[in-house]
C-alpha positions in Angstrom: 43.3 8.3 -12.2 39.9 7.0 -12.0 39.2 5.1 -9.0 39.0 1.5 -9.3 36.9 -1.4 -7.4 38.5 -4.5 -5.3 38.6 -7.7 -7.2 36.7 -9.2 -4.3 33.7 -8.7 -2.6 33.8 -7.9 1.6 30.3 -9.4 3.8 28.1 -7.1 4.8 29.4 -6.5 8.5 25.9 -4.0 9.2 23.2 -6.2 11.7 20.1 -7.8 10.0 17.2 -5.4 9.4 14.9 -5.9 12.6 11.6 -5.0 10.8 10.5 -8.4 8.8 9.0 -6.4 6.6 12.2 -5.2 5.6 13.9 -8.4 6.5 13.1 -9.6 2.6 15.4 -6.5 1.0 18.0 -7.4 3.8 18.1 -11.1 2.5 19.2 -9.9 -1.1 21.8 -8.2 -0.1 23.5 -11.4 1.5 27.0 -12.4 -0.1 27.6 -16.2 0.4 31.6 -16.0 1.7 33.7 -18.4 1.0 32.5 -22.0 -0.1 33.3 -24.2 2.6 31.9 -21.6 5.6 28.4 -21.8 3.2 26.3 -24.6 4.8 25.3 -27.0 2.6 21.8 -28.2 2.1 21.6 -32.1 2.2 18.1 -32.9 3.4 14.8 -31.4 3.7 15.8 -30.7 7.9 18.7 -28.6 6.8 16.5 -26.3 4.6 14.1 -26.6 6.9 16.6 -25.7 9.7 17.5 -22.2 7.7 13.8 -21.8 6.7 11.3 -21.9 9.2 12.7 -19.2 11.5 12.4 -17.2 8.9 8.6 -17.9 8.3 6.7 -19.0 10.8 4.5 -17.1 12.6 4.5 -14.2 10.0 1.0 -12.4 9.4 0.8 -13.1 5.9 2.2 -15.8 3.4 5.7 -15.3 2.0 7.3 -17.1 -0.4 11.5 -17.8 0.1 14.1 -19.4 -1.8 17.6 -20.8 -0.8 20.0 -20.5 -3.8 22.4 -23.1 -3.9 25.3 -23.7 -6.0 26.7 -27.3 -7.8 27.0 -28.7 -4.1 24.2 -27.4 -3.2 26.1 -24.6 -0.8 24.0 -21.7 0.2 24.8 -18.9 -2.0 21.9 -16.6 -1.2 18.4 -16.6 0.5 15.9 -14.5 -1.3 12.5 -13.4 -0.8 10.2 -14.0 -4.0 6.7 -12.5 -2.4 4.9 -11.3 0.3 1.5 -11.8 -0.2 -2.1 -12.2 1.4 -3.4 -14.3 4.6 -3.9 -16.7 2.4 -1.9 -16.6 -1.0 1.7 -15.8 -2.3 2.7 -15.2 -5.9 5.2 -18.0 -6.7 5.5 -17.2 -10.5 8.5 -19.1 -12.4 9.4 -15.5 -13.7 9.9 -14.4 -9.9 11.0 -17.7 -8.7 13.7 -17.7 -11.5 15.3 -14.3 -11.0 17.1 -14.4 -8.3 18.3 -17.9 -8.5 19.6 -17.0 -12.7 21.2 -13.6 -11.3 22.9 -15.7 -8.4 24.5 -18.2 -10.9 22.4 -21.0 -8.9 22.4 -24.1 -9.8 19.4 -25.5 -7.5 17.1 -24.2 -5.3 14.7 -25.1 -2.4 11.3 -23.0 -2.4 9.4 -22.6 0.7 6.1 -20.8 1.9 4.3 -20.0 5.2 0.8 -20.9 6.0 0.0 -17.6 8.5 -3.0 -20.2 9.5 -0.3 -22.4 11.2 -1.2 -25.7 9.2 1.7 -26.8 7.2 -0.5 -29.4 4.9 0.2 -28.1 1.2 -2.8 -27.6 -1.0 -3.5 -28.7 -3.8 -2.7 -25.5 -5.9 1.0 -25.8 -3.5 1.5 -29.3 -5.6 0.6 -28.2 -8.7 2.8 -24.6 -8.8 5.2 -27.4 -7.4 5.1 -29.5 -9.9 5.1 -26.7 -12.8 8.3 -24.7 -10.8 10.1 -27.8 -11.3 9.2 -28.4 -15.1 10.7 -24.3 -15.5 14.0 -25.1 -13.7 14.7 -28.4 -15.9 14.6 -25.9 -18.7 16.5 -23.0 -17.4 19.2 -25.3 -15.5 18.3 -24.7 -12.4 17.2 -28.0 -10.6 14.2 -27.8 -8.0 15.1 -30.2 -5.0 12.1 -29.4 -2.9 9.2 -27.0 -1.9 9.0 -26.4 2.1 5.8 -25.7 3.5 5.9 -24.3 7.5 3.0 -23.6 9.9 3.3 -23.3 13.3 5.8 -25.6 14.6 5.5 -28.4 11.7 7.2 -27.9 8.1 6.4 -30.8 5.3 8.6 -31.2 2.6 6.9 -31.8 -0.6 9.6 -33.6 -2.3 8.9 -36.2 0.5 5.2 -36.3 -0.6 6.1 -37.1 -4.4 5.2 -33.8 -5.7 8.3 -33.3 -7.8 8.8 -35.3 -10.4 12.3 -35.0 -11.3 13.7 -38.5 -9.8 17.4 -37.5 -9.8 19.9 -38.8 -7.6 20.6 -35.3 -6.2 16.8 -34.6 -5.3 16.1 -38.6 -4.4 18.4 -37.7 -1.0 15.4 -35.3 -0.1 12.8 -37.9 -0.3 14.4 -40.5 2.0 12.1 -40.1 4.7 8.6 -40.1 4.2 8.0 -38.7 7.6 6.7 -34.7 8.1 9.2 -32.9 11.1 7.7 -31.1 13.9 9.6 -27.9 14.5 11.3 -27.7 18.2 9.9 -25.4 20.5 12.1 -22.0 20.3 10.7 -18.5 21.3 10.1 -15.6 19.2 13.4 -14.2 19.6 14.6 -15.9 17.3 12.8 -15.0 14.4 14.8 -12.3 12.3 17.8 -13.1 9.6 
């Protein structure tokens, strides 16, 4: 008899790759658990929350996204790109995969600034702007794009970038205030 596979899927019990290099292959391989342990994501400080240990401080810029389901419960976290000091891919074909492979139904994008100020550029609007255009298409509803530098995040919802004026993504623009990141050491850092 051939052998067969379990009907369910068992977490990953192995530790977190150490190297952040090899922290963004470690990140696809994470498997969600059941619904209510996921956290869900209900404001821009909750991404942020799971976000910027993740990204700040790194070298170079790297672009993340947090997969969500219909209630916006974390279902993965995936790495889209590393890139240079100063630029990161964030192509909708990139952007997309994951989040269509993962069954998502919204995401949150966010990107590093290795220069430690979290003020988006223009160019961070407008791929903003035209990520959210893709996902009304695909399905796959953009609530907000997460900018962190060193010790401050800004959420670009918050600064009106997206245009999509939903009731979901409105609860991300509440507060029109940036957050400063608390002071944590570098242990931290990691998955």
């Amino acid at each position: 008899m051939v052998g067969q596979t379990p009907d369910t899927v068992e977490p990953d019990t192995d530790p977190p790759p150490a190297c952040p290099h090899c922290a963004g292959e470690g990140v696809r391989l994470y498997r969600p658990g059941a619904p209510e342990t996921r956290p869900e994501i209900t404001s821009p400080e909750t991404a942020a929350g799971i976000l910027t240990p993740l990204l700040d401080g790194l070298d170079r810029e790297h672009c993340l996204t947090l997969n969500l389901d219909t209630k916006h419960r974390l279902i993965a976290t995936t790495t889209v790109s590393v890139g240079s000091v100063d630029h990161t891919f964030m192509s909708p074909r990139e952007v997309f995969r994951d989040a269509l492979m993962h069954g998502a139904a919204a995401l949150v994008i966010a990107h590093n600034h290795p220069s430690g100020d979290a003020e988006p550029s223009t160019d961070d609007q407008k791929v903003t702007r035209r990520l959210a255009r893709v996902g009304e298409l695909v399905g796959v509803e953009i609530l907000d794009h997460i900018v962190v530098g060193h010790e401050r995040w800004v959420s670009l919802a918050r600064r009106g970038a997206l245009s999509n004026e939903s009731a979901v993504a409105s609860s991300f623009q509440l507060d029109a205030a940036d957050a400063r990141l608390p002071a944590r050491s570098q242990s931290h850092r990691g998955l």
